[in-house]
N, C-alpha and C positions, 0 to 999 in steps of 0.2 A: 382200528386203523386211524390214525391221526390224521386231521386236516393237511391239505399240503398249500403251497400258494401256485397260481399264476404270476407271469410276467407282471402284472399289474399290482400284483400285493395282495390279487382276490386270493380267498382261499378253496378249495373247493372243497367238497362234504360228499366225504364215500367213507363206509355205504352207507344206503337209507338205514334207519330203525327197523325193529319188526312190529312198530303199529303202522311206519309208513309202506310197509309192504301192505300191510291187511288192506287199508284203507285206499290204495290204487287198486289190489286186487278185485274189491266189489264195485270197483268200476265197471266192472265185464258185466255190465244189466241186471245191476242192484239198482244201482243211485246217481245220479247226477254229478258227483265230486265237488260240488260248490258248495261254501260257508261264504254266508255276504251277511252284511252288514251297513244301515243306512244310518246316518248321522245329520242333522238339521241345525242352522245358525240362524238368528233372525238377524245376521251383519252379515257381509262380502269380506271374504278373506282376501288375501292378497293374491292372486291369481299365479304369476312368474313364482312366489314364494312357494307358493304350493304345490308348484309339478316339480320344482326343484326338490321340495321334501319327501316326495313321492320315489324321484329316482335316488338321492342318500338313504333312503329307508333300505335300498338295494343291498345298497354297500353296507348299511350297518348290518344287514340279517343276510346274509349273502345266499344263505337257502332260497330265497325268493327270485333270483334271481337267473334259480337252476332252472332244468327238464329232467326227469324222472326217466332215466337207461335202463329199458329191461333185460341185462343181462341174466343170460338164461341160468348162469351158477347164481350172481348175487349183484342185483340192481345198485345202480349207483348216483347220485348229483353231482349232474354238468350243468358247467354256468355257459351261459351263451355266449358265445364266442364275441359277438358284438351288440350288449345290449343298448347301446345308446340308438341301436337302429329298428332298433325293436317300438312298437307302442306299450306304455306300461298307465299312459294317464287319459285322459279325455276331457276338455273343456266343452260344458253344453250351456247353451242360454236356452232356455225353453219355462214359460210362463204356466205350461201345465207340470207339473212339475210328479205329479203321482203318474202321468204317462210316461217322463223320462224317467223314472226310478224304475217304474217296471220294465221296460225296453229292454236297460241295463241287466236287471233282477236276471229278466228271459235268455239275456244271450250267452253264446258262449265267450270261451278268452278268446282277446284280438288275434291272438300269435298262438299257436299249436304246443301246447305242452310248456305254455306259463302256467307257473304258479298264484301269478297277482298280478291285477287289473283293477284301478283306480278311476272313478268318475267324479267329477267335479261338476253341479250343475246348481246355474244361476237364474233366481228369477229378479222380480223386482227389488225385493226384500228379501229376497232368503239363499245362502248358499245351503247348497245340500252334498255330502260326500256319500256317494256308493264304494263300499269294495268289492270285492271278490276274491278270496283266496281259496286256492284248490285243497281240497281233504289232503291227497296225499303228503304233504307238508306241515299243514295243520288243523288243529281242531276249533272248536269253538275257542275254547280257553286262550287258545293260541292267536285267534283271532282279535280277541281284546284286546293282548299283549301288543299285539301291530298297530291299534289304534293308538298306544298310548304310546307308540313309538314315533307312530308318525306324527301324533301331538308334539313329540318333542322333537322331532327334526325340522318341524316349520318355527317351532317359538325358539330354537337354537339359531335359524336361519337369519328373524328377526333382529336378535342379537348382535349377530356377526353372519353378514353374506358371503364371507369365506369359511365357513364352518364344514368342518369334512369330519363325519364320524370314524370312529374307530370300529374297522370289521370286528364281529363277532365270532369268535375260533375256538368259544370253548363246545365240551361236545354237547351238542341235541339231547335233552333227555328221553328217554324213553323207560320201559320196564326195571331196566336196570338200574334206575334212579330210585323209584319205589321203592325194589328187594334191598338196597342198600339202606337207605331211612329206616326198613325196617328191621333188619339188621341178619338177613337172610341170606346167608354166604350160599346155598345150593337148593336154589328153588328148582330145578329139575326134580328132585329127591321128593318136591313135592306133588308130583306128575303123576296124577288116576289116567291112565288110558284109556281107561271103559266109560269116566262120569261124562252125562255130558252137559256140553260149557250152558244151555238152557233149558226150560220145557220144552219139550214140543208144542207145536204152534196148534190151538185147538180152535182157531178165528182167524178172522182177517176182516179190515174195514172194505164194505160191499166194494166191489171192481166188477169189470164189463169187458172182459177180455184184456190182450197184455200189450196193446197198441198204443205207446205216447204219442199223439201228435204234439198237441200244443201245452206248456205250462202255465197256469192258473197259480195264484195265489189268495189265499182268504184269512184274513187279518179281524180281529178284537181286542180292544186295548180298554184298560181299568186305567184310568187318571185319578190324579188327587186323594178326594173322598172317600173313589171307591176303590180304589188303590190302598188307602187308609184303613180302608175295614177289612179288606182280605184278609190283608197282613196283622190288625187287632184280633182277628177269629181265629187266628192260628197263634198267635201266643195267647191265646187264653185255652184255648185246646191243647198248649204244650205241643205244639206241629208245628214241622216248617212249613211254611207256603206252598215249594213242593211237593209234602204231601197232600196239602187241601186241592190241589191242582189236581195231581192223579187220582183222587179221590172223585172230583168232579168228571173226569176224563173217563175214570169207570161204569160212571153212572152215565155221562151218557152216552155211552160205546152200550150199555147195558138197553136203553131206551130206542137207540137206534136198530140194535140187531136182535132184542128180546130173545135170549139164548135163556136155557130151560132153568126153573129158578136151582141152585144147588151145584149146581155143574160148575166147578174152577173154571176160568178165565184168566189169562194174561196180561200184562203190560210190560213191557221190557221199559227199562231205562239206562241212561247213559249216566256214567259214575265218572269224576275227574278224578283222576289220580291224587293230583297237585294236592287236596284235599288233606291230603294223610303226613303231609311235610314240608316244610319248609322249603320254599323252592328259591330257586334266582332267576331275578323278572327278566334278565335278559335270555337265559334259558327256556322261556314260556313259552317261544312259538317253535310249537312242537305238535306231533298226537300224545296223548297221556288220558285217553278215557277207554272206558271199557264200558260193556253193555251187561244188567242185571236184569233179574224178572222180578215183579211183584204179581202175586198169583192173588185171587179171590173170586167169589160167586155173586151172582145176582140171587138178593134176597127179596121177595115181593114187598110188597108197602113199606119197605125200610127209608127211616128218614136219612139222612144228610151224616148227621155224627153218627148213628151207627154203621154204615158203610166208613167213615171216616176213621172209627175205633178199629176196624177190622183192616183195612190198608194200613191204618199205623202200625200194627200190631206186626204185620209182613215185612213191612219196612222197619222195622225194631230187630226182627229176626233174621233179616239178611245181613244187618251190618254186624249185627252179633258173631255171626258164622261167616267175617267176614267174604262174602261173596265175591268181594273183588280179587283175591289172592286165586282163585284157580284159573280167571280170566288172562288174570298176569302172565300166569306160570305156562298156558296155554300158549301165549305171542311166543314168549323164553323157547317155548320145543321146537314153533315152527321155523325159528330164525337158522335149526339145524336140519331143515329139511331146503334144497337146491330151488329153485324161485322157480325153474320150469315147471318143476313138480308141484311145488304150490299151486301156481297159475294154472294148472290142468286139472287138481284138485275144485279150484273155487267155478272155475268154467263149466265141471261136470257138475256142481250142488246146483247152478241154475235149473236144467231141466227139469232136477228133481223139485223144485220150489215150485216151479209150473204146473207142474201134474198135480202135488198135492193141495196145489189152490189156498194155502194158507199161510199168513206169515202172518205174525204177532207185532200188531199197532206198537209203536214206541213213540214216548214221550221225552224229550231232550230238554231239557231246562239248566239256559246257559249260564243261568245267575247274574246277580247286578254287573251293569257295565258302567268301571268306573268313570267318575266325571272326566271329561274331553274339552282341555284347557287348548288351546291354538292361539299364541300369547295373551294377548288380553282376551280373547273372543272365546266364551263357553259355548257349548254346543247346547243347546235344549232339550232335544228331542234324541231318541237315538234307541234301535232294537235292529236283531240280529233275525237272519232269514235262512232256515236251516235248509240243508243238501235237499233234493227232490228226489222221496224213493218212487223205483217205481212199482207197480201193482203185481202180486197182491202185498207189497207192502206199504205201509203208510208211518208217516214221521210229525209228529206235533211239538213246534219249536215252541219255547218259553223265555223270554229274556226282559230285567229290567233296567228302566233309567229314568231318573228326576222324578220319583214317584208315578212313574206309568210303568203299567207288566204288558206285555205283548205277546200273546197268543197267534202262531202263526202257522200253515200249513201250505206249504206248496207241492203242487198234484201236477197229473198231466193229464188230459183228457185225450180220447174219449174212456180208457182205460178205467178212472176215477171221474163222477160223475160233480160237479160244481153241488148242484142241488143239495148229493150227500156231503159233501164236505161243509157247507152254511149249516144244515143242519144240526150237523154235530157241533159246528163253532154255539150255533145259537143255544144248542141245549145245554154249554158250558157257559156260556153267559148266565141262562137263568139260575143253573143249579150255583154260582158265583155270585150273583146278585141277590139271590136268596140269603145271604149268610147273615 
């Protein structure tokens, strides 16, 4: 179905993808729905310029601007009838400035069923922008995409303060952007009913029952040097960074819950699509990831690179077989099944997650985040804060910039224990600073 417009020239966007079905659907007490992202200047931006680029950002990506209709055949994006009365930005002076990032991090969106919530917060010397954009709209990837969008609707604003972007009306990518790059006219035809789309879950990071109260975040970052040498130990090992990451992340998911030596173990990960083709950047804020496993065992006294040989080796043979085409072909079937039916589908798999107590750690590594020009003024500092799952599941954000990687986790207590989560931060640091 094609975009149609409003009185105003907006357009509006029905119906959703079938990632952005998925990714409302584990809203029903999976996960949190938030991708945020913090961004740091050591200048003050222009305060008026920047909530004004904040609401053109609207207009430009007009998806952001929707609420997600669960229509019981097939949900659809409504924009809101009157966004200008809506809150979409937030100006904070506040001196401690890691207490207003978190605040922000912790809360929900202002207005019930935004997609995006923008902070802007000033200290002596330093602007900081928080976002928040909701899953069901987009992903990480997608989230980038916005930053670099709203870079350029403030340095376009600079230019000319009458400057009014052109809405965006081509369509959303989703699956069907993939199977075409790939040149896959009837990916149904490639539909196993019986395989299923992961292992089963044979762990979970320790949990204390399924009560979130309060959200928690715990952060380690590699700068410069050491930054420098991650990344020199993985091209000399012929690995990308991400897998020296899960590689460490194995070991110590392995040190923490000492599971019997021999026994496979999991780790899911997140796969961008965008990856596999050429895409268009205005196209990117989208969902376009799917989730894989990387399976292996804890070996006793094994050093560093041979657990390292052994995860690449997994990681060599999923992409081989590429594993992301049955994940694909998987969204493709359910977009033929009626959204009530979905929605009663993912509603019953909770229970059963509960009982069986186990859901398989994932690692998400959102990859470099390109430089963040805001006319003259570069941004410094800048990582991304992934969705909060909740227990027993667990999520380990990865994202870089300016030669810093960000390691990140956000939990909810008392369900997930802080204690365990430092833990495993620290025994990634070491087996990382070991390299």
């Amino acid at each position: 179905m094609e975009a149609s417009l409003l009185t105003d020239g907006t357009p509006t966007i029905t119906p959703v993808t079938g990632f952005d079905r998925a990714c409302y659907l584990l809203g029903y007490g999976y996960y949190n729905m938030q991708i945020q992202a913090v961004i740091t200047f050591e200048q003050h931006l222009d305060t008026d310029v920047f909530k004004k680029a904040v609401r053109l950002s609207l207009d430009a990506e007009p998806v952001l601007r929707c609420q997600f209709i669960e229509d019981d055949k097939q949900p659809y994006w409504q924009p809101f009838e009157n966004p200008d009365g809506i809150q979409w930005v937030e100006f904070v002076l506040n001196d401690d400035k890691q207490a207003a990032i978190e605040q922000f991090i912790k809360s929900p969106f202002y207005y019930k069923g935004q997609m995006l919530n923008v902070r802007l917060i000033r200290t002596a010397d330093n602007d900081i922008i928080c976002v928040k954009i909701c899953h069901a709209c987009s992903d990480a990837g997608g989230l980038k995409a916005y930053l670099q969008l709203l870079a350029e609707m403030y340095s376009s604003l600079l230019k000319d303060p009458q400057y009014k972007p052109e809405p965006n009306t081509k369509r959303r990518m989703d699956q069907k952007s993939y199977f075409e790059a790939l040149g896959i006219k009837e990916p149904l035809a490639l539909l196993d009913p019986h395989a299923q789309p992961l292992p089963f879950a044979t762990w979970a990071f320790p949990y204390y029952g399924f009560e979130s109260k309060e959200m928690h975040i715990s952060m380690r970052r590699f700068a410069d040097e050491s930054f420098d040498r991650i990344r020199a130990f993985g091209k000399t090992q012929a690995v990308t960074i991400n897998t020296v990451i899960l590689t460490s992340f194995f070991r110590s998911m392995f040190k923490l819950l000492n599971p019997p030596a021999g026994d496979d173990r999991e780790i899911c990960l997140t796969m961008d699509l965008r990856q596999f083709f050429k895409t268009d950047p205005s196209q990117d804020i989208c969902n376009l990831s799917v989730t894989i496993a990387s399976v292996t065992c804890r070996v006793e006294e094994e050093a560093f690179l041979g657990t390292l040989k052994r995860v690449s080796r997994s990681i060599d043979e999923l992409k081989q077989s590429q594993v992301e085409l049955p994940q694909a072909v998987r969204i493709e079937a359910q977009e033929a099944i009626e959204y009530a039916q979905l929605r009663a589908l993912f509603q019953a798999a909770r229970p059963q997650v509960l009982e069986i107590g186990k859901l398989s750690p994932t690692l998400t590594n959102t990859g470099i985040i390109s430089p963040l020009q805001f006319g003259q003024i570069s941004a410094c500092d800048a990582y991304l804060v992934p969705p909060t799952i909740y227990a027993p599941g667990f999520l380990l954000g990865v994202s870089s910039y300016n030669r810093t990687l960000t390691l990140l986790a956000s939990y909810c207590e008392p369900s997930h224990r802080g204690q365990d989560v430092n833990t495993l931060m620290d025994f990634m640091v070491d087996e990382l600073s070991s390299l």
